[in-house]
mmCIF entry with sequence, helices, sheets and N, C-alpha, C, O atoms, coordinates in Angstrom:
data_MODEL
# 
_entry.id   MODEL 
# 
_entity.id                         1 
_entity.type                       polymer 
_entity.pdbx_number_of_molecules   1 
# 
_entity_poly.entity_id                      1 
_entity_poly.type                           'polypeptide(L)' 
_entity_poly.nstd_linkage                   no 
_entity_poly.nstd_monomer                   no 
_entity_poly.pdbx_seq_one_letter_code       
;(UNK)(UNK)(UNK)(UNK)(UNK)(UNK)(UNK)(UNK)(UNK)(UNK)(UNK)(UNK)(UNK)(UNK)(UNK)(UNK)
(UNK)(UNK)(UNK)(UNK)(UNK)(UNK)(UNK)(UNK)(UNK)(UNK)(UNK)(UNK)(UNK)(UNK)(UNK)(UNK)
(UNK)(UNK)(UNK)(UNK)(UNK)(UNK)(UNK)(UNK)(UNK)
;
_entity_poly.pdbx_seq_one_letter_code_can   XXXXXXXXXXXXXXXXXXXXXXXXXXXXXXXXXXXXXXXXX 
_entity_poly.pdbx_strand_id                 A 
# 
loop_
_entity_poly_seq.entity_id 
_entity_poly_seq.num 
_entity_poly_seq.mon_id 
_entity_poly_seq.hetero 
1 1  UNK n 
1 2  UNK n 
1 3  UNK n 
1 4  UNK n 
1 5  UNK n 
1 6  UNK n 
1 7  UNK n 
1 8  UNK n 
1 9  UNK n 
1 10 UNK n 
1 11 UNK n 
1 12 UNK n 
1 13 UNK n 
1 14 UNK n 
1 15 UNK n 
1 16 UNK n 
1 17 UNK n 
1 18 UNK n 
1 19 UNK n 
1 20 UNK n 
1 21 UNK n 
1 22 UNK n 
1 23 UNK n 
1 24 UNK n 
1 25 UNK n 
1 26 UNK n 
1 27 UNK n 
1 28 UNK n 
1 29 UNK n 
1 30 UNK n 
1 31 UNK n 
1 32 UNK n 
1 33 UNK n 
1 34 UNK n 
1 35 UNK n 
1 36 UNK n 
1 37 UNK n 
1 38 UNK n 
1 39 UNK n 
1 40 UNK n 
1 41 UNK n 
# 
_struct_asym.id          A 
_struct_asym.entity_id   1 
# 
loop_
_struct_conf.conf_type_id 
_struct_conf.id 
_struct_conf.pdbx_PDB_helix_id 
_struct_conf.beg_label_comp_id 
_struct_conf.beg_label_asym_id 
_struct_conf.beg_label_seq_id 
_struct_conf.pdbx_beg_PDB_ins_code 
_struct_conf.end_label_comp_id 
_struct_conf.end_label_asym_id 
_struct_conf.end_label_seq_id 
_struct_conf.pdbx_end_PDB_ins_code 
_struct_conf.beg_auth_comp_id 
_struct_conf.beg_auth_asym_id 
_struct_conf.beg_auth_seq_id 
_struct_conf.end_auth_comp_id 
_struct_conf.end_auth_asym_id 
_struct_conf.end_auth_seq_id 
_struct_conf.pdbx_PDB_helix_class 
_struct_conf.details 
_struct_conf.pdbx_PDB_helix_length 
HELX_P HELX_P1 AA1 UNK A 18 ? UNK A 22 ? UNK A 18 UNK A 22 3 ? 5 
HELX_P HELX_P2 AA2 UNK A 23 ? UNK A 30 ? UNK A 23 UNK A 30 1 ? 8 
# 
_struct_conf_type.id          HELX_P 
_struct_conf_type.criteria    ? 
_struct_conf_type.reference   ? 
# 
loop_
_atom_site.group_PDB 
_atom_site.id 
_atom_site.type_symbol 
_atom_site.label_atom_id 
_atom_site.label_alt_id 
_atom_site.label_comp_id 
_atom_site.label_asym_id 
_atom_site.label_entity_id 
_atom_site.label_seq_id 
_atom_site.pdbx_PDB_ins_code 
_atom_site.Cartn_x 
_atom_site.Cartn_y 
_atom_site.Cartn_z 
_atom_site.occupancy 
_atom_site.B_iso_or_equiv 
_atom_site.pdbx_formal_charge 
_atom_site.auth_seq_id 
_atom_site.auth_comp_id 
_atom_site.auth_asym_id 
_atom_site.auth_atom_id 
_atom_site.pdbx_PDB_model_num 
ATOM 1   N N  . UNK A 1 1  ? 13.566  -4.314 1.884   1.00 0.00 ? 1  UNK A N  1 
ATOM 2   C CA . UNK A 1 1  ? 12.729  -3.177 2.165   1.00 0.00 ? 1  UNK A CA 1 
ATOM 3   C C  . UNK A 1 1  ? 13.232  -1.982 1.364   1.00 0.00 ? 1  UNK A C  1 
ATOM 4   O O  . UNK A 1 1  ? 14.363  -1.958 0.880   1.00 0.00 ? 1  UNK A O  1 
ATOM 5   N N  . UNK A 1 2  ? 12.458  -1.115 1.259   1.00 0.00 ? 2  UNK A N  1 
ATOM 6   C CA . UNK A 1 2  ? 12.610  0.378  0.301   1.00 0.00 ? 2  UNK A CA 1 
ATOM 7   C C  . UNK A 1 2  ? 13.699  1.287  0.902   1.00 0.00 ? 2  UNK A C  1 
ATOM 8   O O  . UNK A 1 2  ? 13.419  1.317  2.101   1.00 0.00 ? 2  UNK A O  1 
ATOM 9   N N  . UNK A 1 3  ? 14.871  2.097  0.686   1.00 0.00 ? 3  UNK A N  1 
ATOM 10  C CA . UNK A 1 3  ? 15.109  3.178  1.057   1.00 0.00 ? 3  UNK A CA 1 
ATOM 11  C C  . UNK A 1 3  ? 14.200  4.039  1.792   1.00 0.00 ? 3  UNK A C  1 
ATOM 12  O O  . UNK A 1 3  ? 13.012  4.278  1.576   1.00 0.00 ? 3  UNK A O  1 
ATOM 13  N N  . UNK A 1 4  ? 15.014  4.477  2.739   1.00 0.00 ? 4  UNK A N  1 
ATOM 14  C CA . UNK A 1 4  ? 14.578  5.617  3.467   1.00 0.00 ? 4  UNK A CA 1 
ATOM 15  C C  . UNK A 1 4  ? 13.997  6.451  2.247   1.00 0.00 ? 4  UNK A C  1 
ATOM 16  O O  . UNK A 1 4  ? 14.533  6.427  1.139   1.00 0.00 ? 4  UNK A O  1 
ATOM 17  N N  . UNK A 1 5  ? 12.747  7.264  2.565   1.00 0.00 ? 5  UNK A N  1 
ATOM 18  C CA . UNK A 1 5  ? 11.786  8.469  1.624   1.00 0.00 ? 5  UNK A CA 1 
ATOM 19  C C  . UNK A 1 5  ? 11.803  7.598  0.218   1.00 0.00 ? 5  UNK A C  1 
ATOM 20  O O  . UNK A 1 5  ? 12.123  8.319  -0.727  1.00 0.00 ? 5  UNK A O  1 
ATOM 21  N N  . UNK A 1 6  ? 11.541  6.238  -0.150  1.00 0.00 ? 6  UNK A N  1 
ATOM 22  C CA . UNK A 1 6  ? 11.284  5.682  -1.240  1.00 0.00 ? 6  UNK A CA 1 
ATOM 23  C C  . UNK A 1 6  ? 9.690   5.205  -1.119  1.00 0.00 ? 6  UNK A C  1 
ATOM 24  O O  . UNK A 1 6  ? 8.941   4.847  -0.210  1.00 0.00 ? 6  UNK A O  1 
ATOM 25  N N  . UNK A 1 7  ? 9.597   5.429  -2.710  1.00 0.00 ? 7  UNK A N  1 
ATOM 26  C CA . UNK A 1 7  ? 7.630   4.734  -2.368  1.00 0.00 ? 7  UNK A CA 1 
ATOM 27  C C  . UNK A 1 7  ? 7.325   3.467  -2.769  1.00 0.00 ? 7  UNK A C  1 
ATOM 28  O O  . UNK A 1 7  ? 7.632   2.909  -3.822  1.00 0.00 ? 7  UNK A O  1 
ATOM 29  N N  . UNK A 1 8  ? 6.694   3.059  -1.838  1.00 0.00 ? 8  UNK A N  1 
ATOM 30  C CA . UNK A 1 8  ? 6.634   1.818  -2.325  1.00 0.00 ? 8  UNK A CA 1 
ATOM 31  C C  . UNK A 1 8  ? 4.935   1.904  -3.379  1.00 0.00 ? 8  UNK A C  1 
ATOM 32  O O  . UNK A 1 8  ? 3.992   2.677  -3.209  1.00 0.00 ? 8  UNK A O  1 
ATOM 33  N N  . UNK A 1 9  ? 5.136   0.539  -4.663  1.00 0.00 ? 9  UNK A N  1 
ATOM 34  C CA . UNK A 1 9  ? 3.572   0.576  -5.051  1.00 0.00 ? 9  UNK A CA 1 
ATOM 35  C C  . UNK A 1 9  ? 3.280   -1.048 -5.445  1.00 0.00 ? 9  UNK A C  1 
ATOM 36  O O  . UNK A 1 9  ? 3.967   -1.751 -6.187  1.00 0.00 ? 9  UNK A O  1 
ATOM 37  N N  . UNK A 1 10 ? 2.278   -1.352 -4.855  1.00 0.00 ? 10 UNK A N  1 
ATOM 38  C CA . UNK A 1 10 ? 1.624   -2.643 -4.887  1.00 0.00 ? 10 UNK A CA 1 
ATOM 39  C C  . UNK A 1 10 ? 0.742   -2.346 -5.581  1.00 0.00 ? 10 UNK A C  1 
ATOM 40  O O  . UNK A 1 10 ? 0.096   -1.302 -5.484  1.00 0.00 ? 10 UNK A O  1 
ATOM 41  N N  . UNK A 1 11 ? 0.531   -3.466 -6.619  1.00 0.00 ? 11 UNK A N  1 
ATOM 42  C CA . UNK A 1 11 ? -0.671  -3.621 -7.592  1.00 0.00 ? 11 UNK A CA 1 
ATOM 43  C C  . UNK A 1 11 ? -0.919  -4.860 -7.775  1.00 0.00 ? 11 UNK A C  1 
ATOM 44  O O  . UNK A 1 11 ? -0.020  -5.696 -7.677  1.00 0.00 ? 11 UNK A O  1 
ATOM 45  N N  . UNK A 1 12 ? -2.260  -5.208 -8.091  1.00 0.00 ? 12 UNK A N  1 
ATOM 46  C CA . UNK A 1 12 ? -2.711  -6.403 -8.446  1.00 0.00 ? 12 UNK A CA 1 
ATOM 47  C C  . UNK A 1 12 ? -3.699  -6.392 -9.934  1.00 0.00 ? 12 UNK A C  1 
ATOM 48  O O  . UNK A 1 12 ? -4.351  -5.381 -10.193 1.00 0.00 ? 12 UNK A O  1 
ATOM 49  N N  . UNK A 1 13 ? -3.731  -7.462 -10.751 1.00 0.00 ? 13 UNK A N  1 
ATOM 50  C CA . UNK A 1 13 ? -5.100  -7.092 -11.932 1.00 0.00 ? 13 UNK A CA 1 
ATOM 51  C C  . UNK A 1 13 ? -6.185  -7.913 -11.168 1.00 0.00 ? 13 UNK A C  1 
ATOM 52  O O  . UNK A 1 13 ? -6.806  -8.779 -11.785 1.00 0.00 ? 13 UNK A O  1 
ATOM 53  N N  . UNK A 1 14 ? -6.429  -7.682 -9.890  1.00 0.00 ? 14 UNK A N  1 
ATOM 54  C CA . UNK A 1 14 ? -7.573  -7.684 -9.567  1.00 0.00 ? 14 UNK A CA 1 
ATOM 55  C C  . UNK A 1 14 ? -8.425  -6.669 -9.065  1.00 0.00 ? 14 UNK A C  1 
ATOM 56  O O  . UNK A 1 14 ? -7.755  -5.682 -8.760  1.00 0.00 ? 14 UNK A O  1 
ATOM 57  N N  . UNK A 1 15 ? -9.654  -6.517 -8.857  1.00 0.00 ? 15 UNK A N  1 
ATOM 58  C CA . UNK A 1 15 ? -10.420 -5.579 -8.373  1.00 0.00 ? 15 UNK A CA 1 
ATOM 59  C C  . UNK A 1 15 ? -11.286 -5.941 -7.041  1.00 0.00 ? 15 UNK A C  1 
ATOM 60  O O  . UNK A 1 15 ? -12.359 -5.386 -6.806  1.00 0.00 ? 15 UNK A O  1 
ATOM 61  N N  . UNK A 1 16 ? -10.687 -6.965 -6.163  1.00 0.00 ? 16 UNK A N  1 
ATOM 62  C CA . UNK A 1 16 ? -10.800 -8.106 -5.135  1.00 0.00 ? 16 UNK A CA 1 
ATOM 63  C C  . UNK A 1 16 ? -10.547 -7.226 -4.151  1.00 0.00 ? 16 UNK A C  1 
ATOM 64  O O  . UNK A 1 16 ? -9.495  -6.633 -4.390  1.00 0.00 ? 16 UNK A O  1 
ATOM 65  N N  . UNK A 1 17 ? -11.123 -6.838 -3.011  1.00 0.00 ? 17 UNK A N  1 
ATOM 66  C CA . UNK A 1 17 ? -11.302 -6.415 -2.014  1.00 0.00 ? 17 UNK A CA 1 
ATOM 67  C C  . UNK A 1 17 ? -9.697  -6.788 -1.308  1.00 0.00 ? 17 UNK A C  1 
ATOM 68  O O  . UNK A 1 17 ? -8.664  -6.172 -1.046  1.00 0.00 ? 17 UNK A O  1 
ATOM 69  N N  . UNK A 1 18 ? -10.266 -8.292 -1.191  1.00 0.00 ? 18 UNK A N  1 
ATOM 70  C CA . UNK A 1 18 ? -8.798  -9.021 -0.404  1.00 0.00 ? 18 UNK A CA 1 
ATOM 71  C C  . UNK A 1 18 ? -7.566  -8.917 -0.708  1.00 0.00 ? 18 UNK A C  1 
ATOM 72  O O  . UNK A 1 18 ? -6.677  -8.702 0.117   1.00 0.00 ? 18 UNK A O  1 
ATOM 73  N N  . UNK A 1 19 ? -7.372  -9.086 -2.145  1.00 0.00 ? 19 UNK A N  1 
ATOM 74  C CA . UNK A 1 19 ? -6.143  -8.743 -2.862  1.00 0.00 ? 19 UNK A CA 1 
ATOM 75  C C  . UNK A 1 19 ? -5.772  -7.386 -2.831  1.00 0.00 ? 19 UNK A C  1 
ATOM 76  O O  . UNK A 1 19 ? -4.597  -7.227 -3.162  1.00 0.00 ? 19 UNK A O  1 
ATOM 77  N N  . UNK A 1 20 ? -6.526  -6.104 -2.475  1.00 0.00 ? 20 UNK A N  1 
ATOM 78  C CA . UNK A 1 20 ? -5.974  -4.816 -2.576  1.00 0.00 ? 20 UNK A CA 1 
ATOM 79  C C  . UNK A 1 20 ? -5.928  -4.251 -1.389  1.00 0.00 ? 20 UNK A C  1 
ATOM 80  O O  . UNK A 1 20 ? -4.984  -4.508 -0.642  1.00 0.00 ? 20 UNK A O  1 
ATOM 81  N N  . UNK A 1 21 ? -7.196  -3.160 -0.909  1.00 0.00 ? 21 UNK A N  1 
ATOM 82  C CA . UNK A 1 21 ? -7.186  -3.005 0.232   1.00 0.00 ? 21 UNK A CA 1 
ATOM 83  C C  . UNK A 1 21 ? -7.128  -3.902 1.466   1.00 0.00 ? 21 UNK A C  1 
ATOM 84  O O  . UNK A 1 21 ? -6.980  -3.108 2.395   1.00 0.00 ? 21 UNK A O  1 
ATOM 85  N N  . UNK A 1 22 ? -7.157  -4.794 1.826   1.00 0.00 ? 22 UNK A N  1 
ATOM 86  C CA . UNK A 1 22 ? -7.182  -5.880 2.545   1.00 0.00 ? 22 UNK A CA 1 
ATOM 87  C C  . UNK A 1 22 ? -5.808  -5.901 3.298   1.00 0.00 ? 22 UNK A C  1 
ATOM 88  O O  . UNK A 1 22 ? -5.403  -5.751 4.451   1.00 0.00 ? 22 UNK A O  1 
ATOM 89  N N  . UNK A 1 23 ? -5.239  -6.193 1.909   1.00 0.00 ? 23 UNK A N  1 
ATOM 90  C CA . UNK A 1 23 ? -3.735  -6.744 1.879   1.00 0.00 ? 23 UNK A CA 1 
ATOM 91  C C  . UNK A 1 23 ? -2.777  -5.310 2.463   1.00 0.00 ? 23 UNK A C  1 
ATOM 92  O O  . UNK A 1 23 ? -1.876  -5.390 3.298   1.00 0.00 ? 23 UNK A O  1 
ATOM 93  N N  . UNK A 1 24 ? -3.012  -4.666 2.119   1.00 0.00 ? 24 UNK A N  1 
ATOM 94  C CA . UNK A 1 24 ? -2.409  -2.956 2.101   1.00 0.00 ? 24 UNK A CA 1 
ATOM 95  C C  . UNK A 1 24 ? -2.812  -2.241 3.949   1.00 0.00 ? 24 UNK A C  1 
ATOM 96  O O  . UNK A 1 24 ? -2.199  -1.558 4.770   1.00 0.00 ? 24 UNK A O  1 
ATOM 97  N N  . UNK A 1 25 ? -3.658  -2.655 3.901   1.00 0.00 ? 25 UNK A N  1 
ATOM 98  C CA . UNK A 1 25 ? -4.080  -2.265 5.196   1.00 0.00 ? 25 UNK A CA 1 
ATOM 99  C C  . UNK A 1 25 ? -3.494  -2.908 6.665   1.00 0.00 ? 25 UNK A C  1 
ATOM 100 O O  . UNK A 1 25 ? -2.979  -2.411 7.666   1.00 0.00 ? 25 UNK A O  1 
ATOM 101 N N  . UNK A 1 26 ? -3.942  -4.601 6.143   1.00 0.00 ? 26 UNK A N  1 
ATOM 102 C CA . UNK A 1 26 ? -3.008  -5.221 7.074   1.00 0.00 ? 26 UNK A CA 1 
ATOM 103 C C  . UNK A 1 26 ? -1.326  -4.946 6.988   1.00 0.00 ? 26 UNK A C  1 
ATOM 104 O O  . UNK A 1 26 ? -0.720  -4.814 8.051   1.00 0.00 ? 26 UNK A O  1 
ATOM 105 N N  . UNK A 1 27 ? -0.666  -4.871 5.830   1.00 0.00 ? 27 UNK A N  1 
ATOM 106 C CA . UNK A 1 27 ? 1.033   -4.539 6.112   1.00 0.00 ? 27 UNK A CA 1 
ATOM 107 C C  . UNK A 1 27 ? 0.901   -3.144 6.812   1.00 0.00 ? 27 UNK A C  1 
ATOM 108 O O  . UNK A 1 27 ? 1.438   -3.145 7.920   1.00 0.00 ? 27 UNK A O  1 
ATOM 109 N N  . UNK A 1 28 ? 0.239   -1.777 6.403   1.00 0.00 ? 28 UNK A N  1 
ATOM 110 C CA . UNK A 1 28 ? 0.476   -0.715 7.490   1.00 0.00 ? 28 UNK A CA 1 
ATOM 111 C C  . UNK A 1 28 ? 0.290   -0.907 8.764   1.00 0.00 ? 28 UNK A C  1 
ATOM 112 O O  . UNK A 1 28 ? 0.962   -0.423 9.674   1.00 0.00 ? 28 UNK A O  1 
ATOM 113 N N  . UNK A 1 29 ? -1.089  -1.975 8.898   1.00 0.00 ? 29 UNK A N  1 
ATOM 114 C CA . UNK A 1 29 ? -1.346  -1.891 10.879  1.00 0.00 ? 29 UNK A CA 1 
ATOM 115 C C  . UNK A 1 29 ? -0.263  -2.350 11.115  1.00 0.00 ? 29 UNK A C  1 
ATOM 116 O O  . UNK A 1 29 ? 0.355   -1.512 11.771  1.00 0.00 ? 29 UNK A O  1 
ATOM 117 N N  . UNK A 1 30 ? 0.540   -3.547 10.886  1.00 0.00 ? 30 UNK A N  1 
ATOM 118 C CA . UNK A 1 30 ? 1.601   -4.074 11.117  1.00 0.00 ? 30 UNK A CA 1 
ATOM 119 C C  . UNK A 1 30 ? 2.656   -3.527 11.353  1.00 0.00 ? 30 UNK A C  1 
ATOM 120 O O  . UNK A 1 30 ? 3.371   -3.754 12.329  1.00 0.00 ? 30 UNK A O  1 
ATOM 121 N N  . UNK A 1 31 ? 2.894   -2.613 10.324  1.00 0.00 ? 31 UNK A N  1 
ATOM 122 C CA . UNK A 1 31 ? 4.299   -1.747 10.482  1.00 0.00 ? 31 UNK A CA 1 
ATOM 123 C C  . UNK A 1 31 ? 3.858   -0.234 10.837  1.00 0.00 ? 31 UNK A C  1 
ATOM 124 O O  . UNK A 1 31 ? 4.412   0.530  10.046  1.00 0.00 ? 31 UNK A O  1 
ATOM 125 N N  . UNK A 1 32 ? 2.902   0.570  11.929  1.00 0.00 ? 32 UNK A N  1 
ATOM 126 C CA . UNK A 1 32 ? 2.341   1.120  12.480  1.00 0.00 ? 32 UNK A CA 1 
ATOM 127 C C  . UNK A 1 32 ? 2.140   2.765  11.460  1.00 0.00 ? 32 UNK A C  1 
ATOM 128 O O  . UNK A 1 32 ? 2.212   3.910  11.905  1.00 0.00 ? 32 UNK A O  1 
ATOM 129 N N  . UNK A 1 33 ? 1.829   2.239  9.733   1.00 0.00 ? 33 UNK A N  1 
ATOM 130 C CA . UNK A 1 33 ? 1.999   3.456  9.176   1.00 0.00 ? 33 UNK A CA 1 
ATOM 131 C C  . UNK A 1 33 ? 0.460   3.878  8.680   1.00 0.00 ? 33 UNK A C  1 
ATOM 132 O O  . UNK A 1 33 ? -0.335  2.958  8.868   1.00 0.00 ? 33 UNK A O  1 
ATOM 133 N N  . UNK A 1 34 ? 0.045   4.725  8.260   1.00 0.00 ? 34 UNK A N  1 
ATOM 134 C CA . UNK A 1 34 ? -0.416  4.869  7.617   1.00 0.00 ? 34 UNK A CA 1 
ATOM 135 C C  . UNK A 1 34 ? -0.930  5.212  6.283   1.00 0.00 ? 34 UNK A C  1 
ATOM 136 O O  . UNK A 1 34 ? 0.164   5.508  5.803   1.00 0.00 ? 34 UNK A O  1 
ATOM 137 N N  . UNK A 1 35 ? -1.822  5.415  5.237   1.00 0.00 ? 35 UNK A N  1 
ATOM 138 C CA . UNK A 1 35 ? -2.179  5.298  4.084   1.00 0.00 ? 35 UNK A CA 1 
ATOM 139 C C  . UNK A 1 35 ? -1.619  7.184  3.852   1.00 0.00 ? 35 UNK A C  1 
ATOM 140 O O  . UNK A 1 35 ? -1.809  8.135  4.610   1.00 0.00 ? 35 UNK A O  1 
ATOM 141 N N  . UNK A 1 36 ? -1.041  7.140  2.759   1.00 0.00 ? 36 UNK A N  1 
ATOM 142 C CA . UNK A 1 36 ? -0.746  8.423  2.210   1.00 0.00 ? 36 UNK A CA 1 
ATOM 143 C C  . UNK A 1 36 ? -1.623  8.919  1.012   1.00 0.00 ? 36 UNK A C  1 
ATOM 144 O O  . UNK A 1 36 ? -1.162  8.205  0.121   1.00 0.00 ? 36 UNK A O  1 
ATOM 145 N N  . UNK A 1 37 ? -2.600  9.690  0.409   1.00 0.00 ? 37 UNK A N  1 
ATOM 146 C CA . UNK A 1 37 ? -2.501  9.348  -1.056  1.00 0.00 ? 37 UNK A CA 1 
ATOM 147 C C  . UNK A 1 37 ? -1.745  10.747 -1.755  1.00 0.00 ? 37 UNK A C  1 
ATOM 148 O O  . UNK A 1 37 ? -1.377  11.828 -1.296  1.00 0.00 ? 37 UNK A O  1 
ATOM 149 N N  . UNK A 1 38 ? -1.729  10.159 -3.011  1.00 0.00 ? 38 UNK A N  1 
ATOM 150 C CA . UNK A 1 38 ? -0.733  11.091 -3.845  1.00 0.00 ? 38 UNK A CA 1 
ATOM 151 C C  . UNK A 1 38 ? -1.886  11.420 -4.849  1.00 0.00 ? 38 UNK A C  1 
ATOM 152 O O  . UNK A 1 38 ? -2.964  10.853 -5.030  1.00 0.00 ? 38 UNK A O  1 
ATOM 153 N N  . UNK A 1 39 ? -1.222  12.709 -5.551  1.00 0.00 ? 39 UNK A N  1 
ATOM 154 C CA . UNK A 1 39 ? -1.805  13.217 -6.447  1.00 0.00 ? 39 UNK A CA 1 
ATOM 155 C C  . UNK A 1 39 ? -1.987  12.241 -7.752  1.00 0.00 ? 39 UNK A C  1 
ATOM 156 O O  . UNK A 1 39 ? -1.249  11.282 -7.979  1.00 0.00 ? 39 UNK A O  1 
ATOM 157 N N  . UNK A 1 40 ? -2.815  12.542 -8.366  1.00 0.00 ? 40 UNK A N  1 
ATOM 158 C CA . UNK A 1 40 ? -2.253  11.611 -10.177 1.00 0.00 ? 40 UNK A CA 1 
ATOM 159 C C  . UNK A 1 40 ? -1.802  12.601 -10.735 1.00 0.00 ? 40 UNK A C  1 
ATOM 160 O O  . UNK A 1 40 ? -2.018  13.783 -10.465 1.00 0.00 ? 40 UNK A O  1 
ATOM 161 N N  . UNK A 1 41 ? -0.955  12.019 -11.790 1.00 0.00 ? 41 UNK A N  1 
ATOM 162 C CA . UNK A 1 41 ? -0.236  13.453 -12.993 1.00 0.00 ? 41 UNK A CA 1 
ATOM 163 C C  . UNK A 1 41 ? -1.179  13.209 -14.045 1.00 0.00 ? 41 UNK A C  1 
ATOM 164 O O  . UNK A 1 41 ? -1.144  13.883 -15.075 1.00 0.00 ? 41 UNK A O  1 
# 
């Protein structure tokens, strides 16, 4: 698992529902967090 205040980033080269949000959503319900978003540079 990540350090404490480390970010984690999951990517896939798909554009698959299941493979992205799907997947991302179920590990937060799981680990009771929620979605952050960040700025782009």
């Amino acid at each position: 698992m990540a350090k404490p205040n480390a970010q984690i980033v999951y990517t896939t080269c798909s554009i698959a529902f299941e493979e992205n949000e799907y997947v991302v959503s179920k590990v937060l319900k799981l680990l009771g967090k929620d979605v952050v978003e960040i700025e782009r540079q």
